[in-house]
C-alpha positions as CSV (number, residue, x, y, z in Angstrom):
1,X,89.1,161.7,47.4
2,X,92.5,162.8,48.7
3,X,94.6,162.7,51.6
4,X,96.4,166.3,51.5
5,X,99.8,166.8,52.3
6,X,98.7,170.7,53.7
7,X,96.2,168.5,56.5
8,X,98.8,167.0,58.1
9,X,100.2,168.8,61.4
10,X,102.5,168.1,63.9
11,X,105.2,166.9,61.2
12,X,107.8,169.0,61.6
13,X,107.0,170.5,65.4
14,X,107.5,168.2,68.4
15,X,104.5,168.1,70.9
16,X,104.6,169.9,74.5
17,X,105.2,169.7,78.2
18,X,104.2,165.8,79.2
19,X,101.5,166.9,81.6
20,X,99.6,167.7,78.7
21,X,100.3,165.4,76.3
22,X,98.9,162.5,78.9
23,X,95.7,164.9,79.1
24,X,95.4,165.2,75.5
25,X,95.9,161.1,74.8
26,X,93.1,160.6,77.2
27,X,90.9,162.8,75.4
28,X,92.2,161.9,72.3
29,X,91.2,157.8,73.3
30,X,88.0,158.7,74.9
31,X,86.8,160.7,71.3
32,X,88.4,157.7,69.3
33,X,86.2,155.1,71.4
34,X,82.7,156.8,71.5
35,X,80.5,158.9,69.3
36,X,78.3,161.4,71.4
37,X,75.3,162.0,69.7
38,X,75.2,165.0,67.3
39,X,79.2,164.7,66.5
40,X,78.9,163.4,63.4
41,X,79.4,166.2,61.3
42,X,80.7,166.8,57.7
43,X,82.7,169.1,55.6
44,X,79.9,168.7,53.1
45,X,82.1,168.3,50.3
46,X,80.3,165.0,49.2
47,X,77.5,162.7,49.8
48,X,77.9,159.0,51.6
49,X,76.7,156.2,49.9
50,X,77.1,152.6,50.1
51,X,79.5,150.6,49.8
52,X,81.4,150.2,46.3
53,X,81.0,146.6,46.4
54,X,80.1,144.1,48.8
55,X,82.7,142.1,49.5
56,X,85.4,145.0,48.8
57,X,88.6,142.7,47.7
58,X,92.3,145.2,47.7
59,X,95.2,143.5,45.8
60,X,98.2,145.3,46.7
61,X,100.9,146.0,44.7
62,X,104.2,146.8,45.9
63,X,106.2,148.1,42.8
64,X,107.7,151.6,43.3
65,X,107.6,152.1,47.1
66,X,109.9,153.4,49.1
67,X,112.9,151.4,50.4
68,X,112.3,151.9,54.2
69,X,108.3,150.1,53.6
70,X,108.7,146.6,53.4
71,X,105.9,144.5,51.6
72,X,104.6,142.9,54.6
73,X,104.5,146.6,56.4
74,X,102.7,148.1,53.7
75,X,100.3,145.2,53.6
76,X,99.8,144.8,57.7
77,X,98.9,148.8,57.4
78,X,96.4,147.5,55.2
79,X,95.2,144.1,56.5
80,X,94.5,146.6,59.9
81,X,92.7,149.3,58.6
82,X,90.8,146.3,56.8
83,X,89.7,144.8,59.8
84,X,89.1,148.1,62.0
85,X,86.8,148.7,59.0
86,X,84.6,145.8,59.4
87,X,82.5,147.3,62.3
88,X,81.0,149.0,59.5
89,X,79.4,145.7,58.9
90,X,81.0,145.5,55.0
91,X,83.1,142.4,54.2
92,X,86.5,143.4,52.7
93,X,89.6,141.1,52.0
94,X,93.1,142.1,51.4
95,X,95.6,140.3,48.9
96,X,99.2,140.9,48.3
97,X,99.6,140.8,43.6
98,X,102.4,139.0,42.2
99,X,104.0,140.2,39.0
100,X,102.9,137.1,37.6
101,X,99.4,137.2,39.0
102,X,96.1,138.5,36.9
103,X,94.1,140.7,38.6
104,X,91.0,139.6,40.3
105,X,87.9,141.1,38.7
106,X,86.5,143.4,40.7
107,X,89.6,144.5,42.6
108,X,90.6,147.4,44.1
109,X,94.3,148.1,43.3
110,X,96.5,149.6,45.9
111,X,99.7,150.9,44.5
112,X,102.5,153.3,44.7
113,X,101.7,156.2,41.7
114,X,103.0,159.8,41.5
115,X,100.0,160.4,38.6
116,X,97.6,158.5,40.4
117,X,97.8,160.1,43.7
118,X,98.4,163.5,42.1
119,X,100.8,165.1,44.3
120,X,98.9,163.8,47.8
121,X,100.3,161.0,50.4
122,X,97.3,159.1,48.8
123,X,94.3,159.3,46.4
124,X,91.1,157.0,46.0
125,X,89.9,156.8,42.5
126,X,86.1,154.8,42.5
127,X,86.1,155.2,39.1
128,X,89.2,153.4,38.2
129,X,88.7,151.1,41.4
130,X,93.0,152.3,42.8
131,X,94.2,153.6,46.0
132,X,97.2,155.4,44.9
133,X,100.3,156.4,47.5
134,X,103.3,158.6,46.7
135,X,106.5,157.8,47.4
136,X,107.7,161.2,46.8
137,X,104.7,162.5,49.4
138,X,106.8,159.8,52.1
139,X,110.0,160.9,51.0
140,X,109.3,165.0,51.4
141,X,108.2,163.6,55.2
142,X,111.6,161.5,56.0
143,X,113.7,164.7,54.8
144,X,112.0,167.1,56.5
145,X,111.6,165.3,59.8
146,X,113.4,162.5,59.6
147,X,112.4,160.9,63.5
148,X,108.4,161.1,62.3
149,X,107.1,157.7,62.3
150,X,106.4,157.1,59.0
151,X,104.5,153.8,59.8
152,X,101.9,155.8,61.3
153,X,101.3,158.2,58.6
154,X,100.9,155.7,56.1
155,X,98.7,153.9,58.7
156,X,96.9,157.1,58.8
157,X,96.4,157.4,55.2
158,X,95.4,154.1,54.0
159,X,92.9,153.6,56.4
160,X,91.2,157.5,55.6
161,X,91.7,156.6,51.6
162,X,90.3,152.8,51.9
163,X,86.9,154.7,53.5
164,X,85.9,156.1,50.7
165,X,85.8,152.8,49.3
166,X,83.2,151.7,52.4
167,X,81.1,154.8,51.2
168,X,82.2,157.6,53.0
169,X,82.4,160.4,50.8
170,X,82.1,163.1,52.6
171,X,85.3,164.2,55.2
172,X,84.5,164.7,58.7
173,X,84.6,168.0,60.6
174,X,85.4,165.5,63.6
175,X,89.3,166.3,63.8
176,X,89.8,162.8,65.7
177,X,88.0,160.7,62.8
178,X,90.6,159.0,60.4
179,X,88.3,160.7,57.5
180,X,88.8,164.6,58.9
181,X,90.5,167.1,57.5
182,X,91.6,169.7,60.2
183,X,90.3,172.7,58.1
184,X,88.6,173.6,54.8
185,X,91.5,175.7,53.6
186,X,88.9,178.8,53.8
187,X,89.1,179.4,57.8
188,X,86.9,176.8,58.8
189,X,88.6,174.3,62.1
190,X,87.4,170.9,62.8
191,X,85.8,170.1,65.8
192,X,87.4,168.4,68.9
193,X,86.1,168.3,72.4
194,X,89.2,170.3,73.4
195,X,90.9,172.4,70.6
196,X,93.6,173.5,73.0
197,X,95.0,169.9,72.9
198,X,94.9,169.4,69.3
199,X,98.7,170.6,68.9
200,X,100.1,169.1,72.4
201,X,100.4,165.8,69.7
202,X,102.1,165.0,67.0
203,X,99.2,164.3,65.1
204,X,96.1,164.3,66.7
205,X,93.9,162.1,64.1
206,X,93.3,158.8,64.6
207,X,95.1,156.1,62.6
208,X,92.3,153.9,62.6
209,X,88.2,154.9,61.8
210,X,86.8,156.0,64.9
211,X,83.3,154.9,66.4
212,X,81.8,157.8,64.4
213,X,83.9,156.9,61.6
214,X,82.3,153.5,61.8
215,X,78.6,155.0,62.5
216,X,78.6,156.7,59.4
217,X,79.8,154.2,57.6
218,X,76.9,151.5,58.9
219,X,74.4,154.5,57.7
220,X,76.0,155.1,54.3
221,X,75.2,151.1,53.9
222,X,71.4,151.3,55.4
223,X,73.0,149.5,58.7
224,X,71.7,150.2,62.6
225,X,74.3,151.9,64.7
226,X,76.1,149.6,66.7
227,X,75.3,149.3,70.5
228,X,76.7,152.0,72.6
């Protein structure tokens, strides 16, 4: 499970007139904040399932990140896509590893690996229980545009990669869901309640799992939808 560098947009390009921009943010909000029924929709290109474990623990470590993420950035990216995650009802905790420390069992390590994220911004590996982010991914971003906030992408990407872990295997065809990709690299668009907005923003997917994000997520684990 991948976060590809090719399904990013808006990071070179600025966004439009501002008229516009204000009507795409309120549509934007509106789709982050409510899931109509029959949105949820997937690119099919894996099956949801429950949770990896139950309480999901992520030890971060810092080593090899680049110099303009602190620690305690990298790890309040994390400790807030943690907690926008718990609406999915799954228990999940967030530790920062010392180079001293031994690793808890069961943890999921997040760290910064050029083979473990295998050319994307970041790369979920079940198997070995890692969340891998590339520096060089981050560094390709800051020369190409160098006023793209940074903090958001990695936002963006830690919070679609630690899903996975939740159970969400599948990426959404939603474009606003954290978990999307914008296209299946055969043709094939996402869905949004307005396309013609989708380039008046930088980048028009969420930071954060959105309310279908999170509806999935309680039916990957057998959970009831939350109240409207």
């Amino acid at each position: 499970m991948r976060f590809r560098r090719a399904l990013l947009v808006g990071v070179i390009g600025g966004v439009v007139g501002a008229s516009v921009a204000q009507t795409a943010s309120s549509v934007r909000e509106q789709e982050i904040a409510e899931c109509r029924p029959g949105e949820i929709a997937t690119w099919n290109d894996g099956r949801d399932r429950p949770a990896l474990s139950k309480p999901l623990r992520f030890v971060y470590w810092h080593a090899g990140a680049p110099a303009w993420f602190s620690a305690d950035a990298v790890l309040g990216s994390l400790r807030r896509a943690s907690k926008a995650w718990a609406g999915c009802g799954i228990e999940s905790r967030v530790q920062v590893l010392g180079p001293q420390d031994d690793l808890p069992a069961g943890a999921i390590v997040v760290q910064w690996s050029e083979p473990g994220s295998r050319g994307n911004f970041g790369l979920a590996n079940l198997g070995q229980r890692t969340l891998a982010l590339s520096a060089a991914a981050f560094q390709l971003l800051r020369t190409r545009n160098p006023k793209h906030p940074a903090e958001q992408t990695l936002q963006m990407v830690i919070s679609h990669e630690m899903g996975h872990f939740f159970g969400l295997m599948a990426h959404s065809r939603r474009c606003v869901d954290v978990t999307s990709y914008y296209h299946d690299g055969k043709g094939a668009q996402c869905y949004a309640r307005d396309r013609s907005l989708l380039n008046s923003v930088a980048e028009y997917r969420s930071i954060l799992p959105t309310a279908c994000d999170i509806q999935r997520c309680r039916a990957a684990n057998g959970l009831a939808p939350n109240p409207p």
